[in-house]
TIMI-2910 file (N, C-alpha, C, CB; in pm, 1 decimal, decimal comma, always signed):
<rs>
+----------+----------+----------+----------+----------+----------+----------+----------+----------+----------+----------+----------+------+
!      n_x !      n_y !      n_z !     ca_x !     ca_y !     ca_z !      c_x !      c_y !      c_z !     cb_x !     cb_y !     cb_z ! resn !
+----------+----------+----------+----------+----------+----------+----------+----------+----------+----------+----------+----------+------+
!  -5414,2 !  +4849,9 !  +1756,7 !  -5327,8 !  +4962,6 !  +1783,0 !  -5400,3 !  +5095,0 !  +1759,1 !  -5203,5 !  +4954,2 !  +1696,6 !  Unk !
!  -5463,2 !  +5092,0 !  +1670,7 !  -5554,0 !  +5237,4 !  +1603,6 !  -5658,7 !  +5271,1 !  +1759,2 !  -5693,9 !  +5178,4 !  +1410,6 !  Unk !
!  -5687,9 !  +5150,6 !  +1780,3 !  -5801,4 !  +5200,7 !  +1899,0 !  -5722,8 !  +5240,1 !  +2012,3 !  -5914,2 !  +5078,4 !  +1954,2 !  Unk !
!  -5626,4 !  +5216,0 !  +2083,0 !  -5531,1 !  +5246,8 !  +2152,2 !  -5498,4 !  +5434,7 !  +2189,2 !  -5425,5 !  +5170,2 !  +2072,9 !  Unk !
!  -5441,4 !  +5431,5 !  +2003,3 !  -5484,1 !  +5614,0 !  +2007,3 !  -5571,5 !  +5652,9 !  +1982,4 !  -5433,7 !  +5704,9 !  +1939,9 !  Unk !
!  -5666,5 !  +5606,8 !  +1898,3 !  -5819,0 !  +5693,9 !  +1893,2 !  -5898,1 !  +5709,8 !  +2082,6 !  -5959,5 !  +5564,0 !  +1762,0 !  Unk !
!  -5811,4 !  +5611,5 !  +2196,3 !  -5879,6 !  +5608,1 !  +2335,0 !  -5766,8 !  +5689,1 !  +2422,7 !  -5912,1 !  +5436,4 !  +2396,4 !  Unk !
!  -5662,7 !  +5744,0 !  +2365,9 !  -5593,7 !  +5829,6 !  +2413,6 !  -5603,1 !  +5966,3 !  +2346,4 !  -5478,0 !  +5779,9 !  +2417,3 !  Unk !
!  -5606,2 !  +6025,0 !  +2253,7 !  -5664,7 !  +6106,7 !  +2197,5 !  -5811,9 !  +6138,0 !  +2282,2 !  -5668,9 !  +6059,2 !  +2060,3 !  Unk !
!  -5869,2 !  +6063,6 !  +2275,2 !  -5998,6 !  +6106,9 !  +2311,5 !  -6031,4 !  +6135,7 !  +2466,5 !  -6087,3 !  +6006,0 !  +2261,6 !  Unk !
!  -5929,8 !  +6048,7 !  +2534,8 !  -5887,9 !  +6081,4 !  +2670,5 !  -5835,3 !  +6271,9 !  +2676,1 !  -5743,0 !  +5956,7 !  +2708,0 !  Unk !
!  -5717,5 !  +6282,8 !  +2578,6 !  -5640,1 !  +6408,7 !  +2590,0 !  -5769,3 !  +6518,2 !  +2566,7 !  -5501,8 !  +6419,0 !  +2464,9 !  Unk !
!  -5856,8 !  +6460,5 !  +2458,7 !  -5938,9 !  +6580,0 !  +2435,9 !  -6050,4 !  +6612,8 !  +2539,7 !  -6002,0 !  +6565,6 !  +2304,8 !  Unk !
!  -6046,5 !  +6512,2 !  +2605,6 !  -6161,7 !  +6563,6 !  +2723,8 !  -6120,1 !  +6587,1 !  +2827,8 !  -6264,6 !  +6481,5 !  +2762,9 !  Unk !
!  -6018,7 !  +6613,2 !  +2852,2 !  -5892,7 !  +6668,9 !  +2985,1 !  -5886,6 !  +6797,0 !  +2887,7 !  -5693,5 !  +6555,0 !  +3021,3 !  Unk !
!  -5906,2 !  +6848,1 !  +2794,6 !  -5827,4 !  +6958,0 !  +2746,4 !  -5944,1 !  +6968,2 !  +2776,5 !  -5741,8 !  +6996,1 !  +2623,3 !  Unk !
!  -6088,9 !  +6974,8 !  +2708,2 !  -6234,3 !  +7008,5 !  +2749,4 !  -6281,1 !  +7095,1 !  +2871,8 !  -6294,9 !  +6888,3 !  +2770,6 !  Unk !
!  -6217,9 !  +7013,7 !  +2995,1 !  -6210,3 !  +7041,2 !  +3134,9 !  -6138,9 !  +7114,3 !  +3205,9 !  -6196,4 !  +6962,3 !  +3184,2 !  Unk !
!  -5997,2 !  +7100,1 !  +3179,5 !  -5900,2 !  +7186,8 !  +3188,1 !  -5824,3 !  +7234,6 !  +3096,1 !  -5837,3 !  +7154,5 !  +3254,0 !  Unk !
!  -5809,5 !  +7330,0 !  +3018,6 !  -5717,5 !  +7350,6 !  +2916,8 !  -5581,6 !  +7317,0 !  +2971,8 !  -5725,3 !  +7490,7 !  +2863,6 !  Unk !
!  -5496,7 !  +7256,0 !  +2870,3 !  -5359,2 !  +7187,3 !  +2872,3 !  -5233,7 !  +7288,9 !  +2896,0 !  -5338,2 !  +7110,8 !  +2729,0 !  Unk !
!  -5285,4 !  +7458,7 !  +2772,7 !  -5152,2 !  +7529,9 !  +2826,8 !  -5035,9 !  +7491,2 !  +2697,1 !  -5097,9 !  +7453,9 !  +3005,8 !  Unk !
!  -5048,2 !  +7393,9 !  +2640,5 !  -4951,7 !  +7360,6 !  +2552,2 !  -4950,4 !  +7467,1 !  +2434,8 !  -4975,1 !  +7218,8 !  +2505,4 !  Unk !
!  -4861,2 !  +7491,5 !  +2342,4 !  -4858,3 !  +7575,8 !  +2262,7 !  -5002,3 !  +7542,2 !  +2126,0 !  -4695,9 !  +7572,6 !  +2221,0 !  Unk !
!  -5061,9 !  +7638,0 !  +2102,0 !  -5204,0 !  +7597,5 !  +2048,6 !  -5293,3 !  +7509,4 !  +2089,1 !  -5199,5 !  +7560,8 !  +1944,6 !  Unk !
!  -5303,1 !  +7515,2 !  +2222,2 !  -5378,5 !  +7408,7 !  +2300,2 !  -5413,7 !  +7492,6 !  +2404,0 !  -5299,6 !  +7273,2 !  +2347,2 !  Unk !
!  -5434,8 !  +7643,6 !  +2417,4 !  -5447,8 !  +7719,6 !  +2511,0 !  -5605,8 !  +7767,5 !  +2573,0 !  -5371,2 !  +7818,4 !  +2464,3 !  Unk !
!  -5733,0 !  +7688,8 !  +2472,2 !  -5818,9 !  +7747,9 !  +2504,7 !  -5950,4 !  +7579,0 !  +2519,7 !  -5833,7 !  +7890,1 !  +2385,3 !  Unk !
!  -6027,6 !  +7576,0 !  +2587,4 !  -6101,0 !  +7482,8 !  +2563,0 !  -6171,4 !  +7483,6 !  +2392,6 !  -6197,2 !  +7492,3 !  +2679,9 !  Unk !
!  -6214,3 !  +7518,6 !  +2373,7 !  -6250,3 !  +7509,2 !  +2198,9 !  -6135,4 !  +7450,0 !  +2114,3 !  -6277,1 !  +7670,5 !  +2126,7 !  Unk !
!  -6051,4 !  +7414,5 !  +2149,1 !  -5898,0 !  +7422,9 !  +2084,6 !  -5925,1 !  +7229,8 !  +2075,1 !  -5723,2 !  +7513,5 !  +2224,5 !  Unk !
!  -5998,0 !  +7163,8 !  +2108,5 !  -5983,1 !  +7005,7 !  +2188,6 !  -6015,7 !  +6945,3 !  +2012,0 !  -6147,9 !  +6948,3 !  +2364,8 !  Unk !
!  -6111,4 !  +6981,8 !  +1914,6 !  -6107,8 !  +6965,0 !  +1831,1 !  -5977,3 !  +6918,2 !  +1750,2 !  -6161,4 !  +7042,6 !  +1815,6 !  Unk !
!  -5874,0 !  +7023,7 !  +1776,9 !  -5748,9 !  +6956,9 !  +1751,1 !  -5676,5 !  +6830,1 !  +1736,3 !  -5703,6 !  +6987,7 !  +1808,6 !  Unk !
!  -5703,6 !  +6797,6 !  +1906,0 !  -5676,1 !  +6628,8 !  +1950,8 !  -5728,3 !  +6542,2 !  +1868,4 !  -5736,1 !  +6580,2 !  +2085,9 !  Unk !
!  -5880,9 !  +6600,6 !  +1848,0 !  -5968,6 !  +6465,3 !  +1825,6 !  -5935,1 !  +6493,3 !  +1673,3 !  -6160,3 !  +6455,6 !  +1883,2 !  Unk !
!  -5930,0 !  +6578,0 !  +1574,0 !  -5810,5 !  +6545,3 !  +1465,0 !  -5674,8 !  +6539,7 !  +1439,2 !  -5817,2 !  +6597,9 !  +1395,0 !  Unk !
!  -5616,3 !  +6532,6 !  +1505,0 !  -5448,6 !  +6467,4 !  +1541,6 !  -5507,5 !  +6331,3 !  +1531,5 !  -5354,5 !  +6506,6 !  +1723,3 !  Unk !
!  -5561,8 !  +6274,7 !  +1636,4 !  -5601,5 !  +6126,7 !  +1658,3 !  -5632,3 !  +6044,8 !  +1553,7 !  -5708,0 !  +6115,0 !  +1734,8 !  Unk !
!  -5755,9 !  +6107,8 !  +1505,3 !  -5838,9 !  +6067,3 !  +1345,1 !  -5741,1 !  +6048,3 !  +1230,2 !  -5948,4 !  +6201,5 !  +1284,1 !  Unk !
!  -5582,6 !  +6158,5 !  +1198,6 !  -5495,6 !  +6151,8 !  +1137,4 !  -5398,5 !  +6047,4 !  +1139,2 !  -5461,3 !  +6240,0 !  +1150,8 !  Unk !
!  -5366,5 !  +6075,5 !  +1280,1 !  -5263,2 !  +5942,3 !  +1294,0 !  -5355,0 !  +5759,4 !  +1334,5 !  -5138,3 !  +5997,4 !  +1461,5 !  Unk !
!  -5446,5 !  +5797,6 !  +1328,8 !  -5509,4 !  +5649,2 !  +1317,6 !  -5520,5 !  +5587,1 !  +1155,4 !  -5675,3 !  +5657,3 !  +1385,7 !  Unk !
!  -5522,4 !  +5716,3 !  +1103,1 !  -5570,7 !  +5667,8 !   +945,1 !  -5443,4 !  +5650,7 !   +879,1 !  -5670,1 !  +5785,3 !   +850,3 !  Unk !
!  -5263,8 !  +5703,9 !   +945,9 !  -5138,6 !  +5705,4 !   +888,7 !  -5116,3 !  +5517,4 !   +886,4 !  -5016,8 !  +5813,8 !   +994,8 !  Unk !
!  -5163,9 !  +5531,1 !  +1072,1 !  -5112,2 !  +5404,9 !  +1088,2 !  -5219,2 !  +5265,0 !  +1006,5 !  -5098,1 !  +5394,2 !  +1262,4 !  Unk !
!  -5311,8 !  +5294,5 !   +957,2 !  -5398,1 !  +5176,1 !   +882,8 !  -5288,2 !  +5190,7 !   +764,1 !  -5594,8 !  +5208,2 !   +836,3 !  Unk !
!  -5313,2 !  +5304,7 !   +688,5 !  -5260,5 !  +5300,7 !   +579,1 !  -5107,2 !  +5249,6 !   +584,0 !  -5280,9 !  +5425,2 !   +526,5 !  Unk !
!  -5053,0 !  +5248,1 !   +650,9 !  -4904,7 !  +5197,3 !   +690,9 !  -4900,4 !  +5063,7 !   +707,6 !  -4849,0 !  +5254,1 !   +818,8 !  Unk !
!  -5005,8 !  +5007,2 !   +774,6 !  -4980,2 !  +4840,9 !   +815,8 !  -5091,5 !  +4791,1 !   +648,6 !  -5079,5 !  +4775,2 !  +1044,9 !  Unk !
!  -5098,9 !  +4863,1 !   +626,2 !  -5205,7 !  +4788,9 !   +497,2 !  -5050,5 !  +4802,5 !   +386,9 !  -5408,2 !  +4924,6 !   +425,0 !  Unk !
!  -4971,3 !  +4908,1 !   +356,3 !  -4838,2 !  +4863,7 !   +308,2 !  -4772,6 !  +4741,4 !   +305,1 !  -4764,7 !  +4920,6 !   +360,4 !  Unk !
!  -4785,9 !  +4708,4 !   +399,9 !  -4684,7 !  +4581,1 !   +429,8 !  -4771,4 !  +4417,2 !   +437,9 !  -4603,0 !  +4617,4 !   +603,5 !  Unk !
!  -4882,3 !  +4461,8 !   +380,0 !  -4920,0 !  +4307,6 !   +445,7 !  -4956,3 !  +4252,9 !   +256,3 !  -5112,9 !  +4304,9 !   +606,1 !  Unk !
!  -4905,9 !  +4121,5 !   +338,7 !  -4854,2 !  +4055,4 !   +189,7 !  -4985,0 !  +4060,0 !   +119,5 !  -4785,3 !  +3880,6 !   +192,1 !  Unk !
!  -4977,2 !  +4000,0 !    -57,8 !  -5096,7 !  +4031,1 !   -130,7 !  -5125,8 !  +3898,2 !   -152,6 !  -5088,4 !  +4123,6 !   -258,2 !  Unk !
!  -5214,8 !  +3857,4 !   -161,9 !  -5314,7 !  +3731,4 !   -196,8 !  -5360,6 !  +3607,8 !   -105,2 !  -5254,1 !  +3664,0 !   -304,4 !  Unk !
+----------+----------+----------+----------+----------+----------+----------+----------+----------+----------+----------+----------+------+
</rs>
């Protein structure tokens, strides 16, 4: 699942790269950095989230 968004993220950030998106703080190409830490964030929510739940021993 993590690779899923770390390959959509990284998709969004190189469409923003090329064309800026226009979205609110997403208005300039330099801005793509963003994505690619949004991505890095919510990849590391969702480890830490499924590592919650998985049984111990």
């Amino acid at each position: 699942m993590t690779k899923i968004i770390m390959v959509f993220f990284a998709l969004v950030a190189a469409i923003q790269v090329i064309k800026p998106l226009g979205w609110p703080g997403l208005r300039h190409r330099r801005d793509a950095w963003k994505l690619a830490l949004g991505g890095f964030v919510v990849a590391v929510a969702a480890i830490v989230f499924t590592a919650m739940f998985q049984p111990v021993g």
